[in-house]
PLY file of the C-alpha trace (Angstrom):
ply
format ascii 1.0
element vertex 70
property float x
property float y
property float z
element edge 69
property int vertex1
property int vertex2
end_header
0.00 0.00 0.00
3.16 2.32 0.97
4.13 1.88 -1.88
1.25 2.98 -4.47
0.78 5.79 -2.07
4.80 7.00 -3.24
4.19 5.81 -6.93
1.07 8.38 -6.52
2.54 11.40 -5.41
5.43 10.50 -7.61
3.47 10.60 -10.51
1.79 14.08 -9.82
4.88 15.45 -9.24
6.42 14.33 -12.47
2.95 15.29 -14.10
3.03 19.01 -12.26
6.80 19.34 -13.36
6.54 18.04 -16.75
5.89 21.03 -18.75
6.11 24.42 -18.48
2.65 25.82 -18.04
2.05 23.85 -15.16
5.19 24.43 -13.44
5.12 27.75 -13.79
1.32 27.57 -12.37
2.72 25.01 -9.64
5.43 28.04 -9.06
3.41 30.82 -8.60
1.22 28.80 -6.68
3.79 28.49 -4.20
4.75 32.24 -4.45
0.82 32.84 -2.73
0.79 30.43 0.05
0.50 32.22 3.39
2.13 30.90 6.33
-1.84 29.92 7.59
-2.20 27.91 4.68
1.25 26.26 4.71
0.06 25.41 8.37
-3.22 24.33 7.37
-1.54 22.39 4.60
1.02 20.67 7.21
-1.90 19.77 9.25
-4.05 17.93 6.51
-1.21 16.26 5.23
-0.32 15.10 8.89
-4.16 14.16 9.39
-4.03 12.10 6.20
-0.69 10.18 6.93
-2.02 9.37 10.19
-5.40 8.20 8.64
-4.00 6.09 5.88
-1.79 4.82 8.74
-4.35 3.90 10.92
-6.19 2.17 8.24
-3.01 -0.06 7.23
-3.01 -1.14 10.96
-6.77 -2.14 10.89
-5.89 -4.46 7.68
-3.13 -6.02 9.12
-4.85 -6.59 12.28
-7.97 -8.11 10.48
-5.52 -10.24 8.36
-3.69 -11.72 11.36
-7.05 -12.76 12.82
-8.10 -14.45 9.93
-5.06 -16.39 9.70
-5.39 -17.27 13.47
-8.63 -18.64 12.59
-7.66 -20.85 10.51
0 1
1 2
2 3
3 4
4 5
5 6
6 7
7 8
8 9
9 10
10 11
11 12
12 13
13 14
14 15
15 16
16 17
17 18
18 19
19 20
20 21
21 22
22 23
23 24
24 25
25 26
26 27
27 28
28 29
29 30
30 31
31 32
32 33
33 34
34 35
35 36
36 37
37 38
38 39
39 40
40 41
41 42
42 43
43 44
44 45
45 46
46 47
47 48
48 49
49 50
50 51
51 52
52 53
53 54
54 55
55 56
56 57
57 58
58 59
59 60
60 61
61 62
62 63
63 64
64 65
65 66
66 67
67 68
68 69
């Protein structure tokens, strides 16, 4: 799952970065960021780590029962 996760955000970046237009859009994007957004930005992006996280725990946990079960 870690893994598609890294292929996604690597692919978005490549695709952001990959011509021109967008990353000059991507750059000036940048360029208007507050610090209140960057912070509100750090905090989703801590929120989401934690919640895809948390859900890789409940799948592994789920899987080992299973397996006990058997």
């Amino acid at each position: 799952m870690w893994c598609a996760l890294f292929a996604a955000i690597a692919g978005i970046g490549i695709w952001m970065l990959g011509s021109a237009t967008r990353r000059d859009g991507v750059t000036d994007w940048f360029a208007s960021l507050t610090p209140g957004t960057i912070t509100a930005l750090v905090l989703l992006l801590t929120g989401l780590l934690a919640l895809v996280t948390g859900l890789i725990g409940l799948i592994r946990r789920a899987q080992r029962r299973l397996s006990e079960d058997r």
